[in-house]
N, C-alpha and C positions, 0 to 999 in steps of 0.2 A: 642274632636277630630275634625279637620278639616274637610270638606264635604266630599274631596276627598278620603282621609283616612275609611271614614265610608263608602264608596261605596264600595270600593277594600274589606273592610271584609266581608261584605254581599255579594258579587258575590265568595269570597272566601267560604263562609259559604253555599251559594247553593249548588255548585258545589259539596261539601266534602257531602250534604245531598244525591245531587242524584248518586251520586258514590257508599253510603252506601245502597241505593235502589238498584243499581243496581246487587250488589253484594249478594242482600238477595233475592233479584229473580228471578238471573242468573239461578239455576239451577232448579226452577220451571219451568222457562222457557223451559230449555230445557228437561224438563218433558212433560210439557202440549203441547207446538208449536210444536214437533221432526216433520222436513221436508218431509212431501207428495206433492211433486212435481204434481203429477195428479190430489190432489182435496185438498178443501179448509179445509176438515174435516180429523184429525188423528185419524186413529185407534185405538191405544193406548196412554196412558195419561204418558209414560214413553217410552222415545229418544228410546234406543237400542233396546226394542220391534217392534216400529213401521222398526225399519231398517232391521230386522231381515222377517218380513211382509211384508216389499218394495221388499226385495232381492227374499222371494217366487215367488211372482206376476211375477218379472223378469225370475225366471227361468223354468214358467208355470210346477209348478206341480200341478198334478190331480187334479181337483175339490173336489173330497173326500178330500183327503192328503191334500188339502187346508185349506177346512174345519175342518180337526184335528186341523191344527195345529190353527188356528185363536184361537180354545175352548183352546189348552195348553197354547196358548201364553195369553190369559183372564183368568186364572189360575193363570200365574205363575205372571200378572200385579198386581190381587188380594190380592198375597202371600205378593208382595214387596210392594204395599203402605200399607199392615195391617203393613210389617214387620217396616216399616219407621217410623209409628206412635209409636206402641214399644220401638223403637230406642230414637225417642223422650224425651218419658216417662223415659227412664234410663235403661231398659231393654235389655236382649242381650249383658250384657259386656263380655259373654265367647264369643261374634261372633258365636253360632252354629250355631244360628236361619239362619243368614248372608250367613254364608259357607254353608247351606244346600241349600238357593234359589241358592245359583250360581251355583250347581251341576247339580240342575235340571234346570236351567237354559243353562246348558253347554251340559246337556244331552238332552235338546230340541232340540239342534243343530245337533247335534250327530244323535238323532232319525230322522230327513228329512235331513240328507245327504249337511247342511250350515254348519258345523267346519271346511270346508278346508281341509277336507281328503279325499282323495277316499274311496267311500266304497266298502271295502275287506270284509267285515265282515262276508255276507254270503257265502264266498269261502273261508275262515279262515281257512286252517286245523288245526291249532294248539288248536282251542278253542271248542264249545261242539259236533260240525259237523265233523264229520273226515271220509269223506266216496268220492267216486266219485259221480258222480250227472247220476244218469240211466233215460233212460228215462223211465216214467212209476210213480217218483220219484211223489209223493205231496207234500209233506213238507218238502224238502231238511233236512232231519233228518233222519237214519238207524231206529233206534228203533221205532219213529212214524211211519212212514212209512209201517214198518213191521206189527204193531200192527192196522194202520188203514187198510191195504188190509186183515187181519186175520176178524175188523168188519165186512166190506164190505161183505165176502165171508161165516160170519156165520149163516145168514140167524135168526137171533134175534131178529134183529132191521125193524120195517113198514121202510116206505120213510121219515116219517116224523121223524123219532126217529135218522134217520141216519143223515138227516141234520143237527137238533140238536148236534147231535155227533160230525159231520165235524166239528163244529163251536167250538165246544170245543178242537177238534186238531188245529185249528188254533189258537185259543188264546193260547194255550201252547207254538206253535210255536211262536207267538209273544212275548210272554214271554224270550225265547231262546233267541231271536232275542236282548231283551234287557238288557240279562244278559250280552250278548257278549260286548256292549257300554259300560257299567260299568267297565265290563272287560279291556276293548280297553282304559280305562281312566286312572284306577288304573295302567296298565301298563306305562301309559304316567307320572303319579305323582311318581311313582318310579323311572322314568328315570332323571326325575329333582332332585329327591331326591338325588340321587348317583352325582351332579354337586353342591350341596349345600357347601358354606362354613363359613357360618357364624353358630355359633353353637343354638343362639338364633330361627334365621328363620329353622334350622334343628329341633328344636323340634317343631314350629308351622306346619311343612309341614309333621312329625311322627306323627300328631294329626288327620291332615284331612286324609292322608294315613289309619290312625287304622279305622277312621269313615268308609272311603270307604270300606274297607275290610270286616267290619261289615255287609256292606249292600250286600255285593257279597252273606257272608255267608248267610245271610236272604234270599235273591234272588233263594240260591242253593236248601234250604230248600223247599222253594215254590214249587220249579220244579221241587222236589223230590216228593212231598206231590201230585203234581198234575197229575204226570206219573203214580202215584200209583191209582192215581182216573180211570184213563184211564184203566191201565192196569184193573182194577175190572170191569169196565162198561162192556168193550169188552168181558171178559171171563165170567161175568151174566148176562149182559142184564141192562136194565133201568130197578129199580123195582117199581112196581106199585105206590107206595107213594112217587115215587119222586117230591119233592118240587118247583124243578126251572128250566126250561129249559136254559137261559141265562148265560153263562159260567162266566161273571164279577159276576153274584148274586150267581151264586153256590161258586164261589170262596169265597165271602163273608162270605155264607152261610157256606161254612167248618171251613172258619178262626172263627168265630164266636161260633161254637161249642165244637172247641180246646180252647176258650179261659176260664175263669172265669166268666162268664154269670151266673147270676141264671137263673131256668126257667120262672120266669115271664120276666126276660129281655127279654129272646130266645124268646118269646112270641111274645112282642111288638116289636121286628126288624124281624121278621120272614113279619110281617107285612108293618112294612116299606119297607124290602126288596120287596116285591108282587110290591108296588106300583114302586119302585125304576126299578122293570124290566118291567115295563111297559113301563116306558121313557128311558129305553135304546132300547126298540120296536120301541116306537114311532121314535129315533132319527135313527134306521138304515132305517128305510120306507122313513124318507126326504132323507138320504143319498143315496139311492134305485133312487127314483127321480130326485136327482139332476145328478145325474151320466144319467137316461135314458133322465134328459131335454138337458145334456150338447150332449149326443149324436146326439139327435134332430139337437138341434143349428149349429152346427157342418153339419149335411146334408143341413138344409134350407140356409146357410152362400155357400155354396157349389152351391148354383141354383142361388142366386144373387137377389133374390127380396126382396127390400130393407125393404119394411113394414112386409114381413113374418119375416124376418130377427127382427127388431125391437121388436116385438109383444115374439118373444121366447125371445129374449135378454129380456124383460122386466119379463117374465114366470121364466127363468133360475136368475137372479138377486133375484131375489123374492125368488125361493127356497134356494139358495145360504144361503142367510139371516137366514131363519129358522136354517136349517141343523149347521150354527153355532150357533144360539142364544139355540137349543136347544143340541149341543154337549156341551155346556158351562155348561147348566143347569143339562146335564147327569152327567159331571167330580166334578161338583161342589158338586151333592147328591153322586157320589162313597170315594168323599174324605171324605165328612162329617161324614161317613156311616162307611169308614176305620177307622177313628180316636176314632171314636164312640166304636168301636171293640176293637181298638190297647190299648187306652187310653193314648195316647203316644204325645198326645196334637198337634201341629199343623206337622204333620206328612203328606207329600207329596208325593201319591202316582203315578207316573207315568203308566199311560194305553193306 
């Protein structure tokens, strides 16, 4: 071949190589680089994470609420590169594993108020709330409500037994709270459903519908299971041998004894659980803190001195830090903990 001829294929033959480069780690890239405009380090190792974490920042929710979500959204990063490597491997061709992260992935949104919907949810009357809002009202719920001013006023419970209490009417509430989004979804996947016309994508979209549905019924059951907890506490008291103050480990702790456990299992997680509430202790204490440092911050920002200001900014950054590194480490042992229970393999518990 002539010189020139052998140039022109070689500059041909680069070109087609870094093309194929480019294309093989196009969307690593847009994994690993996703745009953090404010700093040179991303959050998360996967684009719509970290945008999803830009959009918070922007629309300053609470430090807490921040905090949750950083631990779901390091969750649900976890879920999707195990799930990728999977995927790899040849695994996942029914897509469940796929369609469950994007649920919960959908219902991350859903839960801090980023899907682009207003949220009605806890003014729904159609959904488990059907009451006016009085004042006096705790839990915007009739029947808790009722059942928590009936503890309050039966004189059973010390100060400290009632707190415990409280916390347990709130995480039921919260519960409520996110059967209602489940809810608020599956109504959405039915509306598309009734606009479908192709028959093939009509039974893919009857598949994730039954899935959802599945999980409302689970969700019901829970909330069934766990009103019934309430309503017993309230009308006996906490009895002596109770096991766990912390409402996620008693939860546990029930679903665990309704299940197929032998006793020496119930044993060895009765144990794990102890430790397992300990670091949900320890993670509401940062939480506790970060909330009274942001307050802090917030008055010294209010005086104007620039080094007081700094000195809490570096106190607050600091707790920041923990409060998610250890809300990660909480959700990370309640999942393991669920799964551990369910046996239901990588099963995603949203809390």
């Amino acid at each position: 071949l002539a010189p020139k001829m052998k140039m022109q294929i070689l500059i041909l033959l680069s070109l087609f190589v870094v093309g194929a480069m480019g294309g093989k780690y196009s969307k690593e890239m847009n994994e690993q680089n996703a745009s953090d405009k404010n700093n040179d380090q991303v959050e998360f190792r996967i684009a719509k994470l970290n945008q999803v974490w830009e959009k918070a920042i922007r629309m300053q929710l609470a430090p807490v609420r921040l905090s949750e979500l950083h631990s779901d959204l390091k969750i649900q990063e976890k879920d999707e590169l195990q799930w990728k490597k999977l995927k790899a491997e040849g695994m996942d061709e029914d897509g469940e594993r796929e369609a469950k992260l994007r649920r919960n992935f959908n219902f991350i949104l859903a839960k801090y108020g980023m899907d682009g919907k207003k949220d009605t949810r806890t003014l729904d009357s159609n959904r488990l709330k059907d009451h006016d809002v009085k004042e006096g009202d705790t839990f915007d719920d009739p029947k808790l409500d009722k059942l928590w001013n009936k503890a309050k006023t039966s004189g059973k419970f010390s100060d400290e037994e009632l707190q415990a209490l409280q916390r347990e009417f709130q995480h039921h509430k919260d519960k409520i709270n996110e059967y209602n989004i489940v809810m608020d979804t599956v109504s959405r996947t039915e509306e598309i459903h009734k606009n479908v016309i192709s028959p093939l994508e009509g039974d893919m979209k009857e598949h994730v519908l039954h899935q959802k549905h599945t999980d409302l019924k689970q969700r019901m059951r829970n909330l069934d299971q766990g009103f019934e907890r309430l309503r017993k506490i309230t009308h006996e008291g906490y009895s002596a041998d109770s096991e766990f103050k912390e409402p996620r480990v008693i939860e546990l702790w029930e679903m665990a004894k309704r299940s197929n456990l032998s006793e020496d299992e119930l044993d060895s997680l009765k144990e794990e659980l102890r430790h397992f509430e300990t670091k949900v202790e320890k993670h509401q204490h940062y939480q506790e803190q970060l909330e009274l440092s942001h307050q802090k911050l917030k008055h010294v920002e209010a005086l104007g001195d620039k080094d007081h200001i700094m000195r809490n900014k570096e106190k607050y950054n600091t707790l920041a830090e923990k409060a998610r590194e250890m809300g990660y480490k909480m959700k990370k042992h309640l999942q393991d903990l669920t799964n551990k229970i369910s046996r239901n393999g990588l099963q995603h518990n949203e809390l």
